[in-house]
C-alpha positions, 0 to 999 in steps of 0.5 A, a space after each residue: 278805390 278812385 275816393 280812396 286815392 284822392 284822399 291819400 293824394 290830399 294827405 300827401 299834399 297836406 303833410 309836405 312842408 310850406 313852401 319857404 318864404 324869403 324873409 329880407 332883414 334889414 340892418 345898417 352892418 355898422 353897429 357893433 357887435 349887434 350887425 357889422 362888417 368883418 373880413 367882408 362877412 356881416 356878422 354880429 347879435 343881429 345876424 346870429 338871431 335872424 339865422 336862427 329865427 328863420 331856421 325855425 320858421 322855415 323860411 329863407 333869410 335875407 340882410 339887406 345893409 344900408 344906411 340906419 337912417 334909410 331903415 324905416 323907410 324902407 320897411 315902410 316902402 316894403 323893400 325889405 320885410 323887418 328890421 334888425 338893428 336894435 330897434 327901440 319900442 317907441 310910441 311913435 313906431 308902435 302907432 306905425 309897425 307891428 313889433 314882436 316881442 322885445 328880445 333885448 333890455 336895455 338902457 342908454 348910456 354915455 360914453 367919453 375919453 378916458 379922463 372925461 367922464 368927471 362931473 358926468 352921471 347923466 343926461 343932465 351933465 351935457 349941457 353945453 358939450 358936443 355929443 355924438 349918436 346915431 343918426 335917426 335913432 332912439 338916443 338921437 330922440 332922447 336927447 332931442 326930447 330933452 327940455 335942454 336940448 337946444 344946449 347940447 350940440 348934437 352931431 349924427 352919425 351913421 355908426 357907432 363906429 363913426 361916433 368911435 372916430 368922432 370922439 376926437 372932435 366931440 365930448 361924448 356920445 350916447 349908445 346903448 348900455 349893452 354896446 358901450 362895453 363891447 365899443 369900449 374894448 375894440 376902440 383904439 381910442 382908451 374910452 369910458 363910461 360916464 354915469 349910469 345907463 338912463 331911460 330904459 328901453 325894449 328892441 324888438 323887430 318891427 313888421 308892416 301894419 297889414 295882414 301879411 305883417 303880422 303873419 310874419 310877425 306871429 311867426 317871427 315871435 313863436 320862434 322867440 319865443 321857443 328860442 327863450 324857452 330853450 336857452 338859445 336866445 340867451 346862448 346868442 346874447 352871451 356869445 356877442 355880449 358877455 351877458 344874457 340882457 334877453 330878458 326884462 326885469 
């Protein structure tokens, strides 16, 4: 009888549900429409895949907002656990984090004033012109690498809403393809693209390059992927961007 009760109380124990873990997300809530501030509620792509993530999961969900140059660090430092911030797959940060899957294809795209895009159809083209990109990201990178850089004047930012209100003191700035359209239609400013998207690249959420991490990560990535099977992945990317860009080619 005694044997008997301790195996029903060992199977009650094993069937009630992991305690939740508070997963802390980092993002900047100045980069729209993927994580941004309206009517003081933080919302965007980014808020709406992270809720569902850990709906799935099991797990608590926490943003934690702060500058986009700070991001890295502070996953590095473990004050928060990923980042939510359309963070671009790179040699450098793969050698650094564990990365899930990538859950937006994307491109880098230059974006003027109306009327400016004339003799713009690439990165080539901004020689000699100021251009505008997010302080610490892939765009900033990618025009740094170039072998011309030292002829563009490039100015950082911490926002896309920033680079927004610059275009009055600069030529250009360079964002993400999938962004620039959604920007263009809320700027108060009448913007446009100028060429073709370049350099393709893969956002996925980074985690620390420990045990724990990639704990995290595995489980972050079999809800992406049951979020992809079952359409709600695509379903958050056409309700923020008008288009599925959740998957690759």
């Amino acid at each position: 009888m005694l044997k008997a009760f301790a195996l029903a109380a060992t199977l009650a124990v094993s069937a009630l549900p992991a305690l939740a873990e508070t997963i802390r997300v980092g993002m900047s809530g100045g980069y729209f429409p993927f994580t941004f501030v309206k009517q003081d509620q933080l919302q965007g792509f980014e808020v709406d895949l992270m809720t569902e993530v850990a709906a799935r999961t099991g797990d608590e969900v926490s943003f934690v907002t702060m500058s986009f140059s700070g991001l890295i660090g502070a996953l590095s430092a473990g004050r928060i656990d990923t980042i939510a911030n359309q963070i671009t797959i790179t040699p450098e940060r793969s050698a650094k984090f564990a990365f899930s899957q990538p859950y937006v294809y994307d491109g880098a795209q230059i974006v003027v004033k109306k009327g400016n895009a004339a003799g713009i159809s690439g990165p080539g083209d901004l020689r000699g012109k100021t251009v505008a990109v997010n302080l610490g990201s892939n765009f900033e990178q990618l025009l740094r690498a170039l072998p011309y850089a030292d002829e563009i004047d490039i100015r950082t930012y911490e926002s896309n809403i920033e680079q927004d209100t610059a275009l009055g003191r600069v030529d250009a700035f360079v964002m993400d393809r999938v962004s620039s359209a959604q920007v263009i239609a809320k700027s108060p400013l009448p913007l446009e693209l100028a060429g073709k998207p370049f350099s393709e690249i893969r956002n996925a959420l980074p985690f620390r390059d420990d045990a724990a991490g990639h704990a995290l990560r595995d489980r972050v990535d079999a809800a992406l992927t049951a979020m992809k099977q079952d359409g709600s992945l695509a379903e958050i990317s056409r309700k923020w961007l008008d288009a599925d860009v959740t998957e690759g080619n």
